[in-house]
VOKOL-62826 format. One line per 5 residues: number of its first residue (from 0); their letters; for each residue x, y, z of C-alpha. Coordinates in steps of 0.25 Angstrom, whole numbers, padded with zeros to 4 digits. Layout:
N
NUM = a = X,Y,Z; ...
***
This chain:
89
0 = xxxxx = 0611,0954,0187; 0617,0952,0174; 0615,0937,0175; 0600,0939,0179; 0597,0948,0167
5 = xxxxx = 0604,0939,0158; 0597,0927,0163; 0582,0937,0162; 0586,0942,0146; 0589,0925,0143
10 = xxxxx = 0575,0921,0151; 0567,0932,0142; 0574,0930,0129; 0571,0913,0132; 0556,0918,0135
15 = xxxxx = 0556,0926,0122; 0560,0916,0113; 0553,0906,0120; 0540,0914,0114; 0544,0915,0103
20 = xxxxx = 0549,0900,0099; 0535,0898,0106; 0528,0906,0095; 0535,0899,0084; 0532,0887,0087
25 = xxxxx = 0517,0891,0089; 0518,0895,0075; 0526,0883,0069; 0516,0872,0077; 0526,0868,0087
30 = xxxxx = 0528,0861,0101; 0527,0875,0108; 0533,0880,0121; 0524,0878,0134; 0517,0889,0138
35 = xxxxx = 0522,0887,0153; 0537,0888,0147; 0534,0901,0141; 0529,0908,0154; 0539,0902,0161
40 = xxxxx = 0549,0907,0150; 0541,0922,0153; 0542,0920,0169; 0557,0921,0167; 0558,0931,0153
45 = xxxxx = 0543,0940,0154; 0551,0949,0145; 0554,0937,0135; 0540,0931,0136; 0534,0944,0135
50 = xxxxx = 0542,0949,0123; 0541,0933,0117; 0525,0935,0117; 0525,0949,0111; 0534,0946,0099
55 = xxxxx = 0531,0933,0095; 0516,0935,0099; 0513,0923,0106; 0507,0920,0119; 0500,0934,0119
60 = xxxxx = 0486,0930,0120; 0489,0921,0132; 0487,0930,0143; 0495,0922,0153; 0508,0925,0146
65 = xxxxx = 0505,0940,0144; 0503,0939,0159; 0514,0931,0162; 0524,0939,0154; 0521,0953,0160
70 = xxxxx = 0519,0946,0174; 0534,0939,0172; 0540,0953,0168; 0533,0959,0181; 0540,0948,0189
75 = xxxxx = 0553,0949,0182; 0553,0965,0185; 0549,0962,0198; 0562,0953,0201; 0572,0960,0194
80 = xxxxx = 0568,0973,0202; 0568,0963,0215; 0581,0959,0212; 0587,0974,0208; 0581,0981,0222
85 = xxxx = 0587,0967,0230; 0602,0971,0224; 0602,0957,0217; 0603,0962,0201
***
């Protein structure tokens, strides 16, 4: 259990700052993060990508990453309730 939420806080930090690095290099004109890395960054941290997109106020207009990041969130519940009620974490 420990191990899992460990690795989950890591991934969602990753995804976070991942946003936010992607934001400043918006701004500064620079080679940019991919889109596809960022929702893959969200598949595994939706808390991270989530929160990355509200503070740094980026990606917000594109409505497949506000999609995705509640969608990834909704799946992440969804598993970690899984894996509670199956006696593995």
């Amino acid at each position: 259990m420990k191990i899992l939420l460990t690795v989950y806080i890591i991934a969602n930090v990753i995804s976070f700052a991942a946003f936010g690095i992607d934001k400043w290099k918006a701004r500064k004109d620079r080679w940019r993060i991919p889109e596809r890395t960022l929702l893959l960054l969200g598949l595994f941290g939706g808390i991270g990508q989530l929160a990355g997109m509200k503070v740094f106020r980026h990606k917000t207009h594109k409505w497949y990453f506000n999609l995705t990041a509640y969608l990834f969130i909704i799946i992440q519940i969804g598993l970690f309730i899984l894996l509670y009620t199956k006696g593995i974490i």
